[in-house]
VOFISE-766964 format. One record per atom (N, C-alpha, C): residue number from 1; atom name; x, y, z. Coordinates in steps of 0.1 Angstrom, whole numbers. Example, Ala and Ser with C-alpha at 12.3 -4.5 7.8 and 13.67 -1.06 7.14 Angstrom:
<sites>
num, atomo, east, north, up
1, N, 132, -57, 78 $
1, CA, 123, -45, 78 $
1, C, 132, -33, 78 $
2, N, 128, -22, 71 $
2, CA, 137, -11, 71 $
2, C, 129, 0, 79 $
</sites>
This chain:
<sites>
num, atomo, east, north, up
1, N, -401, 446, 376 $
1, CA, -398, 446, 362 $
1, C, -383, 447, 360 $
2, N, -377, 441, 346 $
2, CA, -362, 440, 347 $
2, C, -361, 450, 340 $
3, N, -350, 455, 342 $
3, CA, -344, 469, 337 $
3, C, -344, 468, 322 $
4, N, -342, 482, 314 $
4, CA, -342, 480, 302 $
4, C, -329, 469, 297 $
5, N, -319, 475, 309 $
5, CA, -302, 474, 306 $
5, C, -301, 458, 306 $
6, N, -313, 451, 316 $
6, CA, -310, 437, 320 $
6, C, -315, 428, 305 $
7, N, -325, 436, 299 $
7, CA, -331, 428, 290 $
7, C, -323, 429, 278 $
8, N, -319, 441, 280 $
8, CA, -305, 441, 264 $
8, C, -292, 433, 269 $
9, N, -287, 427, 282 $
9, CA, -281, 419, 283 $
9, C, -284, 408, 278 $
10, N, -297, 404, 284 $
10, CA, -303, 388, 280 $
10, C, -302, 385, 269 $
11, N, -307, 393, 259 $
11, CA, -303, 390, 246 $
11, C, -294, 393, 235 $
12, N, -284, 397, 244 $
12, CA, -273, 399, 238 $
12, C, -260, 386, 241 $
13, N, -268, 380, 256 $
13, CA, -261, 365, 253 $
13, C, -269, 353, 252 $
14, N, -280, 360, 241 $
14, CA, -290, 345, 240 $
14, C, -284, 348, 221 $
15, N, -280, 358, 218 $
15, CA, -273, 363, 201 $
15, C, -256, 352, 203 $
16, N, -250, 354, 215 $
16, CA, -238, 353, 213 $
16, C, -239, 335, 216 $
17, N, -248, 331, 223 $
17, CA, -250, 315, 226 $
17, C, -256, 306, 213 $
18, N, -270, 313, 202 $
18, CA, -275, 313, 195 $
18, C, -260, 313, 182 $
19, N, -252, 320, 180 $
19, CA, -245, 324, 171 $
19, C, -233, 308, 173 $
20, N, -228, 309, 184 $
20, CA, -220, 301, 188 $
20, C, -226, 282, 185 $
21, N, -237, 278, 187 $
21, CA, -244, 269, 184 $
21, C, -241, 269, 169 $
22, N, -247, 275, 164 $
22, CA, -252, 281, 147 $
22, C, -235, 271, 142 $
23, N, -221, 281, 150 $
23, CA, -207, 279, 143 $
23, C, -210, 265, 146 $
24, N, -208, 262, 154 $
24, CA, -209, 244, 160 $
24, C, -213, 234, 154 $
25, N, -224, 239, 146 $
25, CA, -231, 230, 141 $
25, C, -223, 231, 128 $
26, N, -220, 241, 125 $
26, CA, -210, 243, 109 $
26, C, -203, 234, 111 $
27, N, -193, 240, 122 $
27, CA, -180, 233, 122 $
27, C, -180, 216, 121 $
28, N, -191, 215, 127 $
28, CA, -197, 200, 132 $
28, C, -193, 192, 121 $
29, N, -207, 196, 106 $
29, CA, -208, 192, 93 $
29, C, -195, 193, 86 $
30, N, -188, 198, 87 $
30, CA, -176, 203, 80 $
30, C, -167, 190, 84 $
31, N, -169, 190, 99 $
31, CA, -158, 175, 101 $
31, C, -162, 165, 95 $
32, N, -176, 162, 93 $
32, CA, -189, 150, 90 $
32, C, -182, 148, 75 $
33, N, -184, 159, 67 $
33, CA, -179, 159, 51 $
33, C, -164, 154, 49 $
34, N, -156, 158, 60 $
34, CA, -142, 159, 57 $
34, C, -140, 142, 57 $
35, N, -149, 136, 71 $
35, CA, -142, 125, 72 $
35, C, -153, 116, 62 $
36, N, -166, 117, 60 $
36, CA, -172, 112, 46 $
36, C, -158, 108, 35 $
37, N, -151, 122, 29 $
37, CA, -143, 123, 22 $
37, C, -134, 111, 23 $
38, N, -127, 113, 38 $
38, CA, -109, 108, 39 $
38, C, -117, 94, 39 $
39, N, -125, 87, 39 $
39, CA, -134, 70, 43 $
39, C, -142, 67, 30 $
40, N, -146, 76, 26 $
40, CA, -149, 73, 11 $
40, C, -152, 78, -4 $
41, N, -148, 91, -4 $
41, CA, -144, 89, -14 $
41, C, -130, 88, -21 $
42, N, -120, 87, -10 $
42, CA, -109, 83, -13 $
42, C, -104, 73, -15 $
43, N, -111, 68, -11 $
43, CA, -114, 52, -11 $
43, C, -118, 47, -30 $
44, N, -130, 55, -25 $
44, CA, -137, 51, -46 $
44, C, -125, 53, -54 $
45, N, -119, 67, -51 $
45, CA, -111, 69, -61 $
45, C, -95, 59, -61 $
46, N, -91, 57, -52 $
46, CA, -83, 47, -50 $
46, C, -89, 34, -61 $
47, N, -100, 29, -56 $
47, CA, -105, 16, -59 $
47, C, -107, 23, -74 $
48, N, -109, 27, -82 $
48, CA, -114, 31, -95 $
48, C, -92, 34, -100 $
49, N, -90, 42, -96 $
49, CA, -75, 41, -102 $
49, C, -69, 32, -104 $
50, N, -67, 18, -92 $
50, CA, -60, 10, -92 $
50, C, -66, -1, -100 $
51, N, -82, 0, -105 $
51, CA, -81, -10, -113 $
51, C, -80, -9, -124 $
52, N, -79, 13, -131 $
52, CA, -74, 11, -146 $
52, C, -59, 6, -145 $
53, N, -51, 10, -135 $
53, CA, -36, 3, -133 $
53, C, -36, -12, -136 $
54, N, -43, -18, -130 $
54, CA, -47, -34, -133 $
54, C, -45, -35, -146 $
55, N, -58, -29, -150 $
55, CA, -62, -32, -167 $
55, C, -51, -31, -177 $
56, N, -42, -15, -171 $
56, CA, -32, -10, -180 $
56, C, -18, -21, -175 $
57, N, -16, -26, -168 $
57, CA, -3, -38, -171 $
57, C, -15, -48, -181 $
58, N, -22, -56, -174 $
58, CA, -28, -69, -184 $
58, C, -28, -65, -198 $
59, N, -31, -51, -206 $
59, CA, -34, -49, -218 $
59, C, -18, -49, -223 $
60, N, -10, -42, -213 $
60, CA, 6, -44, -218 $
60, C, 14, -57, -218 $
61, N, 10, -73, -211 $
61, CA, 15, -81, -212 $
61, C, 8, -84, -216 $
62, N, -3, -84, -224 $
62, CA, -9, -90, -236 $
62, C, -4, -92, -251 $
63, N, -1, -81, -251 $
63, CA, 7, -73, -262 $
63, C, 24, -81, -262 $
64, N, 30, -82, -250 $
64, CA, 41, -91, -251 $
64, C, 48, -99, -257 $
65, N, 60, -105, -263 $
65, CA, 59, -116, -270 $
65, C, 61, -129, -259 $
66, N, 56, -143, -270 $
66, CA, 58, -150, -259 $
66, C, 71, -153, -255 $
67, N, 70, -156, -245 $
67, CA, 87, -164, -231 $
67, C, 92, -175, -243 $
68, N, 103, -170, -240 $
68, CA, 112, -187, -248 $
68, C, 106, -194, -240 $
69, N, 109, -209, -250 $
69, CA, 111, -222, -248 $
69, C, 119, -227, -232 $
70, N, 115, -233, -228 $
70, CA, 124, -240, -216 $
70, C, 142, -244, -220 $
71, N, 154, -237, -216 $
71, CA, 162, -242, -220 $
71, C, 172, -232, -230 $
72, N, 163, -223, -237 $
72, CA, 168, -211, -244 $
72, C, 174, -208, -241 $
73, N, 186, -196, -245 $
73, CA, 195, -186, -238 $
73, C, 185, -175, -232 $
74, N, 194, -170, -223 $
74, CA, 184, -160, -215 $
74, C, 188, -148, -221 $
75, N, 183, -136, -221 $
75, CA, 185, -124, -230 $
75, C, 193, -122, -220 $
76, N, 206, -115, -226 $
76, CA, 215, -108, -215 $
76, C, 214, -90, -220 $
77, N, 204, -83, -224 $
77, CA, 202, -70, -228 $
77, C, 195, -68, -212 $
78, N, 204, -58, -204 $
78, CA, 192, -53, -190 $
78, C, 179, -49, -191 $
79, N, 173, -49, -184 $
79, CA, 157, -48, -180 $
79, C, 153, -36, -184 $
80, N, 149, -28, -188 $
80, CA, 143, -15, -188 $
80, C, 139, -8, -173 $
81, N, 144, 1, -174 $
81, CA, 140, 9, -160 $
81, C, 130, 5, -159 $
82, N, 123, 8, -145 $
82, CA, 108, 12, -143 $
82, C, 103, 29, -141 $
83, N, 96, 31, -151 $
83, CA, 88, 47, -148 $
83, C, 85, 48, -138 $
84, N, 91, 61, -135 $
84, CA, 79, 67, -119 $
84, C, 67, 68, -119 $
85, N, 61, 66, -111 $
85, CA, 43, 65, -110 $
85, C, 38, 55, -118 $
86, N, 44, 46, -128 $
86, CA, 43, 37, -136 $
86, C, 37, 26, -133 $
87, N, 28, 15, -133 $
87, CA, 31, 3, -126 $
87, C, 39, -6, -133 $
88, N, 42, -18, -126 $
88, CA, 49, -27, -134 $
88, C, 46, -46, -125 $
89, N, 40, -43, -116 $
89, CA, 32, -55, -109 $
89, C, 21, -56, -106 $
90, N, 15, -65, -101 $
90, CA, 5, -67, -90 $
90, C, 12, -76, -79 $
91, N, 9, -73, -70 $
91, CA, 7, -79, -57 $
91, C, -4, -85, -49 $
92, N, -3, -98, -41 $
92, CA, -15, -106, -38 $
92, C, -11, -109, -25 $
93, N, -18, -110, -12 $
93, CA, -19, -115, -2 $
93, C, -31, -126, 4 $
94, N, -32, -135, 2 $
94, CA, -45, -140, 6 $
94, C, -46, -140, 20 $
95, N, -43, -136, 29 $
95, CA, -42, -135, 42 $
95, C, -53, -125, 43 $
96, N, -52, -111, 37 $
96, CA, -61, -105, 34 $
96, C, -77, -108, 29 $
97, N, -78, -120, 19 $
97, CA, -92, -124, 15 $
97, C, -89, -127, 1 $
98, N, -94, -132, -3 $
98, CA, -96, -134, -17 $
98, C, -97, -125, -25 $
99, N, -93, -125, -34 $
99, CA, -89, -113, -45 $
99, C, -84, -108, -39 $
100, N, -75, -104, -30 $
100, CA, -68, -90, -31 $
100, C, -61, -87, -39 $
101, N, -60, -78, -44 $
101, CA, -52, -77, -54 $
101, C, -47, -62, -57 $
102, N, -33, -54, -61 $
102, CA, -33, -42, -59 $
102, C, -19, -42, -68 $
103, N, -23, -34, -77 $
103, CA, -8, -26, -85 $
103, C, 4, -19, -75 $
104, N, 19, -23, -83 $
104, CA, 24, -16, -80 $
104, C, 35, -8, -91 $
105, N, 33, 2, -78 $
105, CA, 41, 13, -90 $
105, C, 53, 19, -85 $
106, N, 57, 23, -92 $
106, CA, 73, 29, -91 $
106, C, 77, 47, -84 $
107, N, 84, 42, -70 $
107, CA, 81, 53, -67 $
107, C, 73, 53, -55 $
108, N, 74, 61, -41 $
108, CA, 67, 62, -32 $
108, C, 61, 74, -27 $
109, N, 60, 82, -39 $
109, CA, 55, 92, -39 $
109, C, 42, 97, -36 $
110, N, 35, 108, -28 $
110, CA, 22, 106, -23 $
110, C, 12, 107, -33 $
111, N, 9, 109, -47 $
111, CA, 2, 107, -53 $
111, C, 5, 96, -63 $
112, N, 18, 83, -58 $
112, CA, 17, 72, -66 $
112, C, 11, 65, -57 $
113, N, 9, 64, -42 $
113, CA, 2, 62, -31 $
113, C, -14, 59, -35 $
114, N, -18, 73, -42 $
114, CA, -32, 72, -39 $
114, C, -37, 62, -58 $
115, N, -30, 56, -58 $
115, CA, -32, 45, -75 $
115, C, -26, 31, -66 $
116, N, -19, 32, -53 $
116, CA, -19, 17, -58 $
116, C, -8, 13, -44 $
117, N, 3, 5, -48 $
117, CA, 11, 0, -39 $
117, C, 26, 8, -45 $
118, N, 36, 16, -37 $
118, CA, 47, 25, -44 $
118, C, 61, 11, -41 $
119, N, 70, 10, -49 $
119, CA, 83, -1, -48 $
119, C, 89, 16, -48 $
120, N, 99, 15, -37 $
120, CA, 106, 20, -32 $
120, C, 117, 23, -39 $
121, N, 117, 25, -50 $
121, CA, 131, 33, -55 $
121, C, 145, 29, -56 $
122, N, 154, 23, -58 $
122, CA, 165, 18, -55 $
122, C, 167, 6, -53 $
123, N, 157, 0, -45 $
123, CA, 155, -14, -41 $
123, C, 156, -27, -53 $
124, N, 157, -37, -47 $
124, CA, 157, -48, -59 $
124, C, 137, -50, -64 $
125, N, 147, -56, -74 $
125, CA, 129, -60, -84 $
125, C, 129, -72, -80 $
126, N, 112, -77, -84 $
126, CA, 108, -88, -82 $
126, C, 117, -98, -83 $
127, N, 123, -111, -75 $
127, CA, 129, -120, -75 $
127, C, 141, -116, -77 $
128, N, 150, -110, -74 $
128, CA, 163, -103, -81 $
128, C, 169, -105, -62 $
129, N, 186, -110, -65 $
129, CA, 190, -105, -51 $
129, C, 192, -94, -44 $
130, N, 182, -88, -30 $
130, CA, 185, -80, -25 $
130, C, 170, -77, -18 $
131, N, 162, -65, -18 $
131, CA, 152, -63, -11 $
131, C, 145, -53, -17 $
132, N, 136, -65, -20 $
132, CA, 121, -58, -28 $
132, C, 109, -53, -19 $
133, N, 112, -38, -20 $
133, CA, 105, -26, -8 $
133, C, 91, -19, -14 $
134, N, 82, -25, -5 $
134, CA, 70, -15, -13 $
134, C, 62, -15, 2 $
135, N, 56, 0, -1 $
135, CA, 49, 6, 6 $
135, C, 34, 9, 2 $
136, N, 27, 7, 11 $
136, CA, 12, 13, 7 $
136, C, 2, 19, 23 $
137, N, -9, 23, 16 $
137, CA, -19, 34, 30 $
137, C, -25, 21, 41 $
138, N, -19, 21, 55 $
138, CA, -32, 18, 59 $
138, C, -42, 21, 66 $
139, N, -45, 32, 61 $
139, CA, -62, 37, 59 $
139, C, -61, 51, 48 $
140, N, -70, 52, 42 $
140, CA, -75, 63, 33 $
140, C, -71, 59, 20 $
141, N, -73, 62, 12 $
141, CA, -73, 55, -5 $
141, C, -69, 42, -9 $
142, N, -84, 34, -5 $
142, CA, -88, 21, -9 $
142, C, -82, 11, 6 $
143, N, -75, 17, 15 $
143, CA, -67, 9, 26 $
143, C, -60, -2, 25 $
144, N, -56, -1, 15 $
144, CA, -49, -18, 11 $
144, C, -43, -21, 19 $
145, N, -34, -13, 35 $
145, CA, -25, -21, 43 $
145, C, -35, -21, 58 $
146, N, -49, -21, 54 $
146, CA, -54, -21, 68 $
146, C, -55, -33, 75 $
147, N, -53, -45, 68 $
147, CA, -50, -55, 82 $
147, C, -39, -59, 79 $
148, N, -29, -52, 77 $
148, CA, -17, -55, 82 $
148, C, -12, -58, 96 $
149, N, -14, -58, 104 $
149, CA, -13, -65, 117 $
149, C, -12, -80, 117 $
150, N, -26, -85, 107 $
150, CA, -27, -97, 111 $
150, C, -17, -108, 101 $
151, N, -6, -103, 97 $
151, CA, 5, -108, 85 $
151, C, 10, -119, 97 $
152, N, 16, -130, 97 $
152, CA, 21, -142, 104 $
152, C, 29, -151, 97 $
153, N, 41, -152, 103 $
153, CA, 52, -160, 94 $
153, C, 46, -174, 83 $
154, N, 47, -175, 78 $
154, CA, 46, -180, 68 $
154, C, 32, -175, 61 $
155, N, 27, -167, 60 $
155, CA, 17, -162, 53 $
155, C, 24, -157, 37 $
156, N, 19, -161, 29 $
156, CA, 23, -161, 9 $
156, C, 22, -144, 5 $
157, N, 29, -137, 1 $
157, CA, 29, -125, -4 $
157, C, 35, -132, -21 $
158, N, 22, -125, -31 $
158, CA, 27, -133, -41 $
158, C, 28, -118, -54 $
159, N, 43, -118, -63 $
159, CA, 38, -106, -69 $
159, C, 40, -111, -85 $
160, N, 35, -108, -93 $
160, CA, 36, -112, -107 $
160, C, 35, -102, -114 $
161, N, 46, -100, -124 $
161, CA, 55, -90, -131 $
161, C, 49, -93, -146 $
162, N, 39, -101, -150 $
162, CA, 34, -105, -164 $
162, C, 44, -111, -168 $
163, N, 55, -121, -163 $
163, CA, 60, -130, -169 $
163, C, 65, -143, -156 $
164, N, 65, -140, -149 $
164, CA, 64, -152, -135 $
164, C, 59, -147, -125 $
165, N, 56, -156, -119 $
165, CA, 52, -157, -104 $
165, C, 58, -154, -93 $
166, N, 62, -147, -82 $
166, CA, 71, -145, -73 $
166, C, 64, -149, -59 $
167, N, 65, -159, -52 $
167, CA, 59, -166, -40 $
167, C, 67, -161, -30 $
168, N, 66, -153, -18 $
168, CA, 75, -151, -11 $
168, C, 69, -155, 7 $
169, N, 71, -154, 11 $
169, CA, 68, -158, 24 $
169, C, 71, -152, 42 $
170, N, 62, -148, 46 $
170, CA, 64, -137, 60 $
170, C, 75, -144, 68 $
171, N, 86, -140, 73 $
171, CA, 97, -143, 79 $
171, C, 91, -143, 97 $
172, N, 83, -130, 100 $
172, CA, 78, -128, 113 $
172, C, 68, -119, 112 $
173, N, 59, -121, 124 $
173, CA, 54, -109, 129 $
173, C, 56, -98, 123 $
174, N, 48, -86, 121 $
174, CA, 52, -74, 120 $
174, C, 59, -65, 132 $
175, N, 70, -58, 129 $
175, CA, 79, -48, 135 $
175, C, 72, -35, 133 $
176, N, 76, -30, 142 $
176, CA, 70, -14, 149 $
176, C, 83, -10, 151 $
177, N, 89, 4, 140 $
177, CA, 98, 13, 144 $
177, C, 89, 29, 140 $
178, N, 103, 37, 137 $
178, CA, 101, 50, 135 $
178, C, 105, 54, 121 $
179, N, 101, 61, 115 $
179, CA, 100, 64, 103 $
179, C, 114, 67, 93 $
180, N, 123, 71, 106 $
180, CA, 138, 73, 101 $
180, C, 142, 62, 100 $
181, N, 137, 49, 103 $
181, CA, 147, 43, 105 $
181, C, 144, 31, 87 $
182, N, 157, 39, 77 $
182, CA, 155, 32, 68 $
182, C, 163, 19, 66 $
183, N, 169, 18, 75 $
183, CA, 173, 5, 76 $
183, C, 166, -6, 73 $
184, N, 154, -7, 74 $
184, CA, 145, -18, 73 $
184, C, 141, -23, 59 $
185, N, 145, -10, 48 $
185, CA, 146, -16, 33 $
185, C, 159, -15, 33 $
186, N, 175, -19, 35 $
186, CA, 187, -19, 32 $
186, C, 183, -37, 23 $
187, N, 195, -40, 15 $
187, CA, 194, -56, 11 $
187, C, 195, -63, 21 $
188, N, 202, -63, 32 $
188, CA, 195, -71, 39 $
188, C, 192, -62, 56 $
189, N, 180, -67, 55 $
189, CA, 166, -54, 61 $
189, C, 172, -56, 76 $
190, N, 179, -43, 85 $
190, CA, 182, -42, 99 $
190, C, 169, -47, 108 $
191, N, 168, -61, 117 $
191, CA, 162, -61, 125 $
191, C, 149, -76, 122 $
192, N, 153, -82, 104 $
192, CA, 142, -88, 99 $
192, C, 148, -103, 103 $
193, N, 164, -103, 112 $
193, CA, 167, -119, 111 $
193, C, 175, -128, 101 $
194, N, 172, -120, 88 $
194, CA, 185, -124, 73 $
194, C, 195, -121, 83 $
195, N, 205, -133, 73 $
195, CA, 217, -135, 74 $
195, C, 224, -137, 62 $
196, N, 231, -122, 56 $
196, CA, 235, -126, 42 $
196, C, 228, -120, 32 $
197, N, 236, -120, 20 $
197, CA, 222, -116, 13 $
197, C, 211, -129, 5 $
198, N, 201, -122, 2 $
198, CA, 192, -131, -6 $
198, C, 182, -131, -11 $
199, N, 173, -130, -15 $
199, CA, 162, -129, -25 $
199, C, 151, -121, -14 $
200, N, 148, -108, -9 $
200, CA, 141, -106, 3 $
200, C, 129, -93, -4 $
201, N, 120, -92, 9 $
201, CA, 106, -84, 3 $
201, C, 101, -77, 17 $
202, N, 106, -66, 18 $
202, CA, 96, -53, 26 $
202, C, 85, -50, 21 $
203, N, 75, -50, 30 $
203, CA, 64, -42, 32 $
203, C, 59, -30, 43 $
204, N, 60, -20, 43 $
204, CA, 56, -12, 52 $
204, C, 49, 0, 51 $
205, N, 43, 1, 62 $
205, CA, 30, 9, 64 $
205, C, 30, 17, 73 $
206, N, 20, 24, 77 $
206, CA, 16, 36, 88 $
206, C, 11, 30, 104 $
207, N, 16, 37, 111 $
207, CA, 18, 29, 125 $
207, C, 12, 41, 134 $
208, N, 3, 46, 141 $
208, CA, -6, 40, 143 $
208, C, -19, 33, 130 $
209, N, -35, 30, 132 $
209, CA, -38, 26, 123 $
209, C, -46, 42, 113 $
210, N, -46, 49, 122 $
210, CA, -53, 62, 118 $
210, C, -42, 78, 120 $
211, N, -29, 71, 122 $
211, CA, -20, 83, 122 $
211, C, -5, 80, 115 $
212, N, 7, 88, 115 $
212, CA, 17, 83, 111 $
212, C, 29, 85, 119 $
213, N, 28, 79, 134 $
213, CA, 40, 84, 138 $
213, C, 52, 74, 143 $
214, N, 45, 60, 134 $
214, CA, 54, 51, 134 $
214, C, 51, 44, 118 $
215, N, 63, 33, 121 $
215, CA, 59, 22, 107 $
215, C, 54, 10, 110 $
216, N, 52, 4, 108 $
216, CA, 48, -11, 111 $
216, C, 58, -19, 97 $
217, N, 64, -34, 97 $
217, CA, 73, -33, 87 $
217, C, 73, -54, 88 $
218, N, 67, -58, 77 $
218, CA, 67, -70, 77 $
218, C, 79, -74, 68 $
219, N, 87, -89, 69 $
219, CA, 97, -87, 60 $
219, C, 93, -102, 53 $
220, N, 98, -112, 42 $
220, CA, 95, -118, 37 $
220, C, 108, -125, 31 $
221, N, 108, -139, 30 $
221, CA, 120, -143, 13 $
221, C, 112, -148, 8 $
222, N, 119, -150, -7 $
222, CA, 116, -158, -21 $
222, C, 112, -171, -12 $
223, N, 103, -178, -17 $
223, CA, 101, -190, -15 $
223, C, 99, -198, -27 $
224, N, 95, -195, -41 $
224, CA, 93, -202, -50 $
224, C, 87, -192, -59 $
225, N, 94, -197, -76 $
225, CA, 85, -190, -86 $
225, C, 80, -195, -95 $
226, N, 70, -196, -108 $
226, CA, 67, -199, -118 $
226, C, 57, -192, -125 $
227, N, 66, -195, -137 $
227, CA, 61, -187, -151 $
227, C, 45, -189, -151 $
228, N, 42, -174, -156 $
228, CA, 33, -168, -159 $
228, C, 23, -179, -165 $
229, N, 32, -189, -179 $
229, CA, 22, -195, -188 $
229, C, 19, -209, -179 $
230, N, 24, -214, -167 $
230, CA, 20, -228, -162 $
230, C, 8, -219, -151 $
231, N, 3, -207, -148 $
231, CA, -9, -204, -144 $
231, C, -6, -201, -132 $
232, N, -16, -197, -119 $
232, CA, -13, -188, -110 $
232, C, -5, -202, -99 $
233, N, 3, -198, -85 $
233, CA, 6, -207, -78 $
233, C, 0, -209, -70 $
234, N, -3, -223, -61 $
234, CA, -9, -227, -53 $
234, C, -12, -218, -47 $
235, N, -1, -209, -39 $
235, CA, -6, -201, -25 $
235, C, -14, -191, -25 $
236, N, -16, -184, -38 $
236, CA, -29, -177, -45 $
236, C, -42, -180, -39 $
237, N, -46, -194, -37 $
237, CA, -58, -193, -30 $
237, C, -60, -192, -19 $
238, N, -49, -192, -7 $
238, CA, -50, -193, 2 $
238, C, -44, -207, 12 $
</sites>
């Protein structure tokens, strides 16, 4: 027969193996929910923000007056800032799929992140000379930059400001640096091949595809614009 002493062992590591399971299984569900969370509901909420952003420019260039006549004087009064967290575009890649489509806002701030696409602060505006910088997630709230990888020179990045069209066009491949290195939004972007200045467009994202310990960094020029009222441009469809 086993000793008293042996049997108050046994179950004192069938309590500590039983208990340890029990945490395991916590801890388990807890990762299960966490990453449920970071895959979808940040996602919903993403996808639900960025399309009242949508809604809220279309209702404000609704409201707009119309564009002069062809030939008019051009207003020489400057542009109105752009608000922080504000939007003031959309952005279209068909490379990505049909419809894509994603606001951009002012500011690269991590909760202008989770509404939409952030334009980098300082940088040039749509069509304007110099380098139009926008950043977005690729992965967790809605993933708008998750196949970024597959961006290829001449592929159409197209952004529309509710009064033209901005057609711009991938220069190369995407670039792989490190997070310091802000050279890659300067007006003319270190490493993108410009020479000079000229009508240019950063995009960059998170490098690995599920961490941040690099950038991934596509660069683009103006290739062509048109007004709002003659309808979307060809490269819209693909």
């Amino acid at each position: 027969m086993p000793s008293r002493l042996s049997v108050r062992s046994v179950r004192s590591v069938r309590l500590v193996v039983r208990t340890f399971s029990e945490l395991c299984i916590t801890v388990g569900a807890l990762i299960v929910l966490f990453v449920a969370y970071v895959l979808l509901w940040t996602g919903v909420k993403a996808a639900d923000a960025a399309e009242g952003e949508i809604e809220t420019l279309h209702s404000r260039w609704a409201e707009q007056p119309v564009a002069a006549s062809p030939g008019a004087p051009a207003p020489t009064a400057s542009p109105a800032p752009y608000r922080g967290g504000k939007p003031f575009a959309t952005l279209h890649i068909p490379r990505f799929g049909a419809g894509w489509e994603w606001p951009v806002l002012e500011n690269t701030e991590a909760r202008t992140l989770q509404k939409g696409l952030g334009h980098y602060s300082g940088t040039a505006r749509p069509g304007e000379t110099g380098n139009f910088a926008v950043a977005g997630h690729r992965r967790t709230y809605g993933d708008p930059f998750k196949d970024f990888p597959r961006l290829r020179p001449g592929d159409a990045v197209i952004v529309n400001d509710g009064t033209t069209w901005f057609t711009y066009r991938i220069a190369k491949a995407p670039y792989r640096t490190v997070p310091t290195d802000t050279a890659v939004v300067d007006p003319v972007p270190r490493r993108s091949g410009f020479e000079g200045p000229g009508r240019y467009l950063t995009l960059t994202t998170c490098e690995p595809e599920w961490g941040s310990s690099h950038r991934l960094i596509a660069w683009a020029h103006l290739d062509a614009t048109r007004p709002v009222s003659e309808g979307g441009p060809p490269a819209l469809s693909g």
